[in-house]
C-alpha positions in Angstrom: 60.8 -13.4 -12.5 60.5 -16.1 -14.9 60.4 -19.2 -14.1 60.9 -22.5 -16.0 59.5 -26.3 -15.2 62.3 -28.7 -15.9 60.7 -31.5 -17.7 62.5 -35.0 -17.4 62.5 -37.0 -20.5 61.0 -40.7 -20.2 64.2 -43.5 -21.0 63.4 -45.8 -23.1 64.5 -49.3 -22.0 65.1 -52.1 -24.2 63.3 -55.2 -22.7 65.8 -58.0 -22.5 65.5 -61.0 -24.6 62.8 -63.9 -23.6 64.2 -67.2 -23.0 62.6 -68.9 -25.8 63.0 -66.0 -28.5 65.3 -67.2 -31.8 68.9 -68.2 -30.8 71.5 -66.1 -32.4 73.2 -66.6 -35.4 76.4 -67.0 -33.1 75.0 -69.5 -31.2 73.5 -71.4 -34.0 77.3 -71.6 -34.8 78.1 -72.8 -31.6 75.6 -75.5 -31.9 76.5 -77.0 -35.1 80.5 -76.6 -34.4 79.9 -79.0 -31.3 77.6 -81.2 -33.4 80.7 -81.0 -35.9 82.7 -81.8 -33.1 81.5 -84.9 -31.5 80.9 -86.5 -34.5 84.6 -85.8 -35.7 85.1 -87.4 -32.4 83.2 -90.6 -32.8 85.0 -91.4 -36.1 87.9 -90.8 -35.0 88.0 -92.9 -32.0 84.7 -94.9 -31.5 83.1 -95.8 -35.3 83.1 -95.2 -38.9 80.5 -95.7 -41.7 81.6 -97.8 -44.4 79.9 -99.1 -47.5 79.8 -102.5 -49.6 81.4 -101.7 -52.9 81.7 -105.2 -54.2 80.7 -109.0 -54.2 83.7 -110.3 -52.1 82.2 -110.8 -48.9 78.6 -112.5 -50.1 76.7 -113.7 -48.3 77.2 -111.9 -45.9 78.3 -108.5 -46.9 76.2 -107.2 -50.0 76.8 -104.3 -52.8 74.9 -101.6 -51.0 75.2 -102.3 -47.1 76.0 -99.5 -44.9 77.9 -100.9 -41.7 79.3 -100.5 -38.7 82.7 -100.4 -38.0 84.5 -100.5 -34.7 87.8 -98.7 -34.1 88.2 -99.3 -30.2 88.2 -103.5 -30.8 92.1 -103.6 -31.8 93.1 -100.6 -30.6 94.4 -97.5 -33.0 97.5 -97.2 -35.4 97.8 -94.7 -38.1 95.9 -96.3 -40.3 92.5 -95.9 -37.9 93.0 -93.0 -37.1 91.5 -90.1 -39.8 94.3 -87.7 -40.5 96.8 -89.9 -39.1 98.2 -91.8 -41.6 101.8 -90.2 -41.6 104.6 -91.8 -39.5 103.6 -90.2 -36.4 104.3 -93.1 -34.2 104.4 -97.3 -35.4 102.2 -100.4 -34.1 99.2 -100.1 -31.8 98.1 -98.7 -29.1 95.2 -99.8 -26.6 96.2 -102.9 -28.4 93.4 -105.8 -28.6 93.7 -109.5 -30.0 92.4 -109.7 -33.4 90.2 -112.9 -33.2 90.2 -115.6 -35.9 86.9 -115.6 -38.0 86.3 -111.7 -37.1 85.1 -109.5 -40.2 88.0 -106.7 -40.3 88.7 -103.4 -42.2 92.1 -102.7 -42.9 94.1 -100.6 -45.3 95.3 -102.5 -48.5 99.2 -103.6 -48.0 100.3 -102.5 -51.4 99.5 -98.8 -51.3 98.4 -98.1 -47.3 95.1 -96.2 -48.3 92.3 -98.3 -50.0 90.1 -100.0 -47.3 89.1 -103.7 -47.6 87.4 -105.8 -46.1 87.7 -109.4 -45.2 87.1 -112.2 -42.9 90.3 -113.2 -40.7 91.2 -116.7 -41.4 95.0 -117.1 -40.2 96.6 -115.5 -37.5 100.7 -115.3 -37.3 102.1 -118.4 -37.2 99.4 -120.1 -38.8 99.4 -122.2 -41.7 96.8 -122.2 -44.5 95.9 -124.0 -46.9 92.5 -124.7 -49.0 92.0 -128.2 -50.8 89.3 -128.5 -53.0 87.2 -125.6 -51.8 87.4 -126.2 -48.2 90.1 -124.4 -45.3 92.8 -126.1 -44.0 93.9 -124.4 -40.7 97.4 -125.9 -38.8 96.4 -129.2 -40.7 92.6 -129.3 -39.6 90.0 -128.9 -42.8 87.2 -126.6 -41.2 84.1 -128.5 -41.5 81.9 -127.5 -44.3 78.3 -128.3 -44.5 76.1 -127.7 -48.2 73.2 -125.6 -47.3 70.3 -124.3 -49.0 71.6 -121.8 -52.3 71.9 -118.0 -51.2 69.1 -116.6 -53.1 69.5 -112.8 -54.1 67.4 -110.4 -56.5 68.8 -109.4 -59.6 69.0 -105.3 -59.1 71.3 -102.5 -59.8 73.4 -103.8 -57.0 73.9 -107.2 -58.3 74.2 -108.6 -61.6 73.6 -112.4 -62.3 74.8 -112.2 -65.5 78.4 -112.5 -64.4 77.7 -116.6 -63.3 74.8 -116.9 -65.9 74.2 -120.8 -65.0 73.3 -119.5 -61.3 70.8 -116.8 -62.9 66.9 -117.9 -62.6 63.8 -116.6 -63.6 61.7 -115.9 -60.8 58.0 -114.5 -59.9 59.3 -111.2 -59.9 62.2 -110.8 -62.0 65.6 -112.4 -62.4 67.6 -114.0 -59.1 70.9 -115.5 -58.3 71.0 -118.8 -57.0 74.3 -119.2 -55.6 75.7 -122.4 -53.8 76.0 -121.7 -50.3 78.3 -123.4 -47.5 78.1 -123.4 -44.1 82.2 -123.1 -42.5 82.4 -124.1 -38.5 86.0 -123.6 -36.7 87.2 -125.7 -34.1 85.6 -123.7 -31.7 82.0 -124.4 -33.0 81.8 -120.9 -33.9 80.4 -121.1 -37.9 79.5 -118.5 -40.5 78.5 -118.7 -44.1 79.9 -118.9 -47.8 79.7 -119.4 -51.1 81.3 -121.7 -53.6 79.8 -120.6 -57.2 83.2 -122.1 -59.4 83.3 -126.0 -58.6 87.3 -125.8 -59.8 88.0 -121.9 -58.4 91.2 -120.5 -59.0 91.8 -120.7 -55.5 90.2 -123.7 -54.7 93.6 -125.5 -54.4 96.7 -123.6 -52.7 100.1 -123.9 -51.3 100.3 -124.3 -47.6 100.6 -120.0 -46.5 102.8 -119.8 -43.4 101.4 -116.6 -41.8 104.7 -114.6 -40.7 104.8 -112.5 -37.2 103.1 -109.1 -37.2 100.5 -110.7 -39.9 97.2 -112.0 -40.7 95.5 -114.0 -43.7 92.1 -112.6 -44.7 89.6 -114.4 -47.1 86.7 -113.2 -48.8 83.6 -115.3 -47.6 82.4 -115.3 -51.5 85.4 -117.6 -52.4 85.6 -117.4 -55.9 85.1 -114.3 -56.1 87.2 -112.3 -53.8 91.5 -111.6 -54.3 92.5 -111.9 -50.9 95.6 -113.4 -48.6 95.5 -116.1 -51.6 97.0 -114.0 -54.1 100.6 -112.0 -53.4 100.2 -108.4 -52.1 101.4 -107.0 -55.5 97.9 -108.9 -57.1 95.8 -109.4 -54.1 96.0 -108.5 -50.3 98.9 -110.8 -49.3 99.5 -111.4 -45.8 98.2 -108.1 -43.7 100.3 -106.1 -41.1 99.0 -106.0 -37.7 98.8 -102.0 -37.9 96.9 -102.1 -40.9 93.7 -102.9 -39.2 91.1 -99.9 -39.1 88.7 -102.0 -36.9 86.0 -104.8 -36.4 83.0 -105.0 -38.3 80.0 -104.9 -36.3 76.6 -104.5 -37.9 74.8 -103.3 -40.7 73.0 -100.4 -40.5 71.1 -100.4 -43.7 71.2 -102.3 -47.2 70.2 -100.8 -51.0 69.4 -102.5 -53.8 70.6 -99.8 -55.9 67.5 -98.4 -57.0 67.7 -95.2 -54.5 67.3 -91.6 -55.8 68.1 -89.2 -53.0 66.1 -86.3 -54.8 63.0 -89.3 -54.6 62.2 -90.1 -50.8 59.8 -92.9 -51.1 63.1 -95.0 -52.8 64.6 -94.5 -49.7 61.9 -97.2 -48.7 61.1 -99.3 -51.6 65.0 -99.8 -52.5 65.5 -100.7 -49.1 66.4 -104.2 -47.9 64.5 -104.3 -44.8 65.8 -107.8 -43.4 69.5 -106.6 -43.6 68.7 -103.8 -41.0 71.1 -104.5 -37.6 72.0 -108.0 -39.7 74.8 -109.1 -37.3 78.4 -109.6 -38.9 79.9 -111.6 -35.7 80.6 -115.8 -36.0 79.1 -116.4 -32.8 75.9 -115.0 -34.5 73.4 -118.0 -35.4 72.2 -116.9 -39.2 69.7 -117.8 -41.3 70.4 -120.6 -44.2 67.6 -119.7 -46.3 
């Protein structure tokens, strides 16, 4: 009689994954679609980035700043909300006040889309007026105190030559020396301008009667900024409430231009180290040097 021994073949058991081996490429995707997510989230309803294209807002906005934009101060309309800028739904809502000397993003009047950027002056009802370089608000002249010049390297950020009697020679290159104003409001809250034309083109205006539903917006760089001074269909005109993206806040960080992304150490040397966190708000006491 034969007999045969049954033999049991060992399994072979796949140890389960360690806790701390390589995530998976699935969760990887997981990880970066929330990532994704959150920040689509914060600009759409908490901040946005924006960046300084032009000399308008000296001295206290610069070619180069990266800043800080608050969406939640006024509320949201279409036109601060990415994606939303169809008629969906008119005005605001979680509406706040816009306050009078605020720095404000809004969408230009004329075409809806371009953002600017300004410092509120007027608020509806007002009227406005500038004689001889200095704001007239409801008949009282803001007062307006001659400071020491805004000083400010000639770089690829900022050309001189465009006022060439404000360009000096310096130690280390060429600077702008640009007249420099200091503007209070009647509520003691002040901020700082410039005045580089003694006979500007908007030095002297018509009285602007801000209409309902609007706001007047100047650049603090006064002859050189096209703001509520000039009609919409030149300049910015008088600027719907819904219009408003947000409230300036702070800026981040400031280039002089000379940055190469592909170069890391430019991202330090073209650096302007003293506009880091430089506070955009009124109450704000600045420097005057």
């Amino acid at each position: 009689m034969n007999t045969s021994k049954s033999k049991t073949e060992p399994k072979t058991v796949k140890p389960s994954a360690h806790p701390d081996e390589e995530l998976t490429v699935l969760e990887y995707v997981k990880i970066f679609g929330f990532a994704a997510l959150m920040t689509f989230f914060l600009r759409l309803i908490v901040f946005d980035p924006f960046t300084i294209p032009s000399e308008s807002m000296l001295p206290n906005l610069m070619v180069g700043d990266y800043l800080v934009v608050s969406k939640s101060s006024y509320g949201y309309s279409k036109h601060s909300v990415p994606l939303m800028s169809v008629d969906l739904f008119d005005g605001r809502v979680m509406e706040s006040p816009i306050e009078r000397g605020d720095v404000a993003v809004f969408k230009l009047p004329r075409d809806n889309k371009t953002d600017y950027i300004k410092r509120i002056v007027g608020l509806p009802g007002d009227h406005i007026q500038m004689q001889n370089g200095q704001l007239i608000v409801n008949g009282v002249p803001y007062e307006r105190v001659r400071v020491e010049d805004f000083i400010i390297k000639e770089s690829e950020n900022t050309n001189c030559l465009r006022f060439p009697r404000h360009r000096v020679e310096g130690s280390d290159g060429f600077e702008c020396h640009y007249p420099q104003y200091r503007e209070t409001m009647p509520n003691g809250l002040s901020y700082l301008t410039l005045d580089i034309r003694s006979q500007g083109n908007a030095d002297d205006t018509r009285v602007f009667v801000v209409p309902e539903g609007h706001y007047f917006g100047m650049g603090d760089n006064r002859d050189n900024s096209i703001d509520s001074r000039w009609p919409s269909s030149q300049g910015v005109g008088f600027i719907p409430h819904e219009n408003f993206v947000g409230r300036a806040i702070t800026v981040l960080w400031s280039s002089d231009g000379g940055v190469s992304w592909l170069l890391p150490w430019t991202w330090f040397t073209a650096s302007r180290g003293e506009r880091i966190f430089y506070s955009l708000s009124p109450d704000e006491a600045k420097d005057e040097n």
